[in-house]
Steps between C-alpha positions, in 0.01 A plus 500: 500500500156419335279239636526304128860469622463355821599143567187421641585469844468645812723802608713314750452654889850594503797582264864464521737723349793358354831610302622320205777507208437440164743481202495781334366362155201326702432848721442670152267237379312549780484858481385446113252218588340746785535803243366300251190393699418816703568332813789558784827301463363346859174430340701295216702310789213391728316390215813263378585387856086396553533318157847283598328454847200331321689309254737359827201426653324290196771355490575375842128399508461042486364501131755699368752269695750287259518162619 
């Protein structure tokens, strides 16, 4: 991975492998999207799990609050 692709933050201390399913149509998009970008199929994942993380969290945060 290049550094202009890095998320900007700090190589966590420790990783933790994990196995997941995917539909079939979204594993191939994935696969495209990485292909498509030069990147791993992990890469692609991380980068979309950091970007719903930091959308929840904007979210969640008291002036993005409804009320």
């Amino acid at each position: 991975m290049s550094a202009s692709r890095s998320s900007g933050r700090q190589p966590e201390a420790e990783t933790i492998r994990a196995s997941i399913s995917f539909p079939a149509g979204d594993y191939a998009e994935l696969e495209r999207l990485a292909a498509t970008m030069k990147v791993s199929l992990a890469w692609v994942v991380r980068r979309a799990i950091e970007e719903y993380l930091a959308k929840q969290q904007r979210r969640s945060t008291p002036d993005n609050r409804e009320g």
